[in-house]
N, C-alpha and C positions, 0 to 999 in steps of 0.2 A: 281467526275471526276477520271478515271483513271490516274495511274502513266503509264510510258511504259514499266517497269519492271511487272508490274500486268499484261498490256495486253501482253507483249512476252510469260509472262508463262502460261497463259491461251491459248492460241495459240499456245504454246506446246504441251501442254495437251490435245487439243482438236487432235491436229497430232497423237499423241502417242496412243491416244483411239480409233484413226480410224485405225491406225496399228493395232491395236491389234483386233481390230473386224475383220479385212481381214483376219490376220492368222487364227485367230479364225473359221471363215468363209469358208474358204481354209481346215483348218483339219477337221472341219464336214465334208463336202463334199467328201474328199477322206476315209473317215474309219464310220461306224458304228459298234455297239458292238460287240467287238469278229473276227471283218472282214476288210482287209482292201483293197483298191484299191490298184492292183499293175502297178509299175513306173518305166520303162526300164529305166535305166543310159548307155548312150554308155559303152561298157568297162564290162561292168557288167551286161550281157544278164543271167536270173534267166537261169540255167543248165539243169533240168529235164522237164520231159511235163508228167509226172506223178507223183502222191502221192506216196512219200517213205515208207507209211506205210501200203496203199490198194494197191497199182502198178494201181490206176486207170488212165486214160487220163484228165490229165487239161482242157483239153480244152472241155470235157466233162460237167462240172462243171461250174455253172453261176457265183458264186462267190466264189473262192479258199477259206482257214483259211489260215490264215498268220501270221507265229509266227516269232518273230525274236529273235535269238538263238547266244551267242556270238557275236554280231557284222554283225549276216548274218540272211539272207530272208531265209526261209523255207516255202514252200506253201503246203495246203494238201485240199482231195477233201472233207473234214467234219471238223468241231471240234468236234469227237470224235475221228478223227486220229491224228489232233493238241495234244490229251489230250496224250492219246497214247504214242506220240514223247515224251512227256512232262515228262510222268513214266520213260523215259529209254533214253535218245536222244543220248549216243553214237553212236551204228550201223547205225543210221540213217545218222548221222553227218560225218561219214568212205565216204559214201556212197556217201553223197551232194557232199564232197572234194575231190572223185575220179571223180566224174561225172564233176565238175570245172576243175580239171587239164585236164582231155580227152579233153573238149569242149576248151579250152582255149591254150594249152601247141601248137598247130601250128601253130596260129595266133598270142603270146607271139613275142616282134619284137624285146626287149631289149637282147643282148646277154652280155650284161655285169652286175656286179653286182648291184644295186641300193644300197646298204651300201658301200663294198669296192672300186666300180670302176673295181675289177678284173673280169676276163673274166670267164663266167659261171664255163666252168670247169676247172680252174686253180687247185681248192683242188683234184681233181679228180671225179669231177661228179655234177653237179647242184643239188642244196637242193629247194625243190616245196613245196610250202606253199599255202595255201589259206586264204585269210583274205577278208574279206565281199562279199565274194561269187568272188571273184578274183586271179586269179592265179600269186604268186610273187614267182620269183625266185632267188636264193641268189648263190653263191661261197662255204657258208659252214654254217653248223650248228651257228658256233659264228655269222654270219651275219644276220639269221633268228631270232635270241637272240636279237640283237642290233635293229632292226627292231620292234620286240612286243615292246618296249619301248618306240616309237614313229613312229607306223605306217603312220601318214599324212604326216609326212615330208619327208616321204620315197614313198609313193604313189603318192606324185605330180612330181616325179622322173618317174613314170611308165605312166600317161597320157599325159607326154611332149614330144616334139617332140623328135627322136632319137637322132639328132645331140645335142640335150642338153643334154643329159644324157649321150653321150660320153664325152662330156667336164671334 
């Protein structure tokens, strides 16, 4: 006869292995080798609708390469422009982070800083970042500093409503 300590943990165990078979189940499904499905996050619509390294049209393409580079989505119409990126990914990386600020920088709703609270351009001019394919804007260089050091706690700053982030 079982104790109840024996059946609670087997009864754990059998939850935790069905856990892990769903994720498991769930990441097959979205990526095979080399390839992955891509997954709009409101806030964070991917920026280009071309390969940075062919200038071909995505939506060309049945299934983009998809690398992720720093923290951000990069999509290309092969993986030999994936590889490509991979030799050299600055220019490319200029490129993604201009195309974020254009796409993002008029619909950006926050006018004040997410680190200081000051108003974009108290230092004299808004400092524009991109961080995972996301446009964040700071008061000043030290703010953009303070920021890499903990970007999530700074980024649930920027999908809260306005009135919280004025507070």
């Amino acid at each position: 006869m079982r104790t109840q300590t024996e059946h609670s943990a087997k009864t754990l165990f059998v939850i935790l292995m069905s856990i892990l078979a769903l994720c498991s189940y769930e990441a097959g499904a979205q990526t095979e080798p080399g390839k992955a499905e891509v997954k709009e996050h409101p806030g964070d619509a991917y920026p280009l609708d071309f390969c940075p390294v062919s200038g071909l049209k995505l939506a060309e393409v049945d299934k983009p390469a998809v690398v992720t580079h720093e923290g951000r989505e990069i999509r290309f119409c092969c993986e030999g422009c994936a590889e490509e990126f991979k030799e050299k990914p600055d220019p490319y990386m200029a490129e993604l982070a201009q195309a974020v600020i254009e796409k993002h920088k008029e619909s950006y709703s926050i006018d004040k800083c997410v680190v200081s609270g000051e108003g974009l351009d108290s230092m004299g001019g808004a400092v524009e970042f991109v961080h995972a394919n996301r446009l964040v804007r700071f008061c000043c260089e030290g703010c953009a500093h303070v920021f890499r050091k903990d970007p999530v706690k700074y980024m649930a700053k920027i999908s809260a409503p306005k009135e919280t982030v004025d507070q």
